[in-house]
C-alpha positions, 0 to 999 in steps of 0.5 A: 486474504484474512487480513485485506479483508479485516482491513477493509471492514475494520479500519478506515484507512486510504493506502498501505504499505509493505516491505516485501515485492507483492502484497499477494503470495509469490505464487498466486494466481489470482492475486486476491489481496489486490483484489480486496483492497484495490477493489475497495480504493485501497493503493498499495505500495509494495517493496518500501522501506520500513526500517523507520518509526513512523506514528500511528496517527498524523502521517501524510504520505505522497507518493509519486509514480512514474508514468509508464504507457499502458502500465498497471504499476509503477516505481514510486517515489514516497514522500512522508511528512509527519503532521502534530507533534 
């Protein structure tokens, strides 16, 4: 929850993601990570690989999510171009 929150005040950032199944704790209830950043427009994309280098400036990620009637998630398909040098 510190974290989101952080994240949101101090950085200027349009998605994220992470390399574990939730961006909340396995148990939670509220869910209130999401909250934070979904709240503030800010998607998450949950259970990607991570393993490679990627830079932290001039990163352009699509990511496209399969259409699932009545859905509030999808399996995606995350493309990664990397822009400069």
């Amino acid at each position: 929850m510190e974290l989101a929150q952080w994240i949101v005040k101090e950085r200027s950032i349009k998605s994220f993601g992470i390399d574990t199944p939730s961006m909340d704790y396995g148990q939670s209830k509220d869910f209130i990570v999401h909250q934070i950043l979904l709240g503030q427009n800010i998607p998450g994309f949950e259970n990607v690989n991570l393993s490679m280098d990627l830079p932290s400036k001039g990163l352009y990620v699509v990511a496209m999510p399969m259409k699932i009637s009545q859905g509030s998630g999808a399996p995606l398909r995350i493309m990664v171009s990397f822009q400069g040098k």
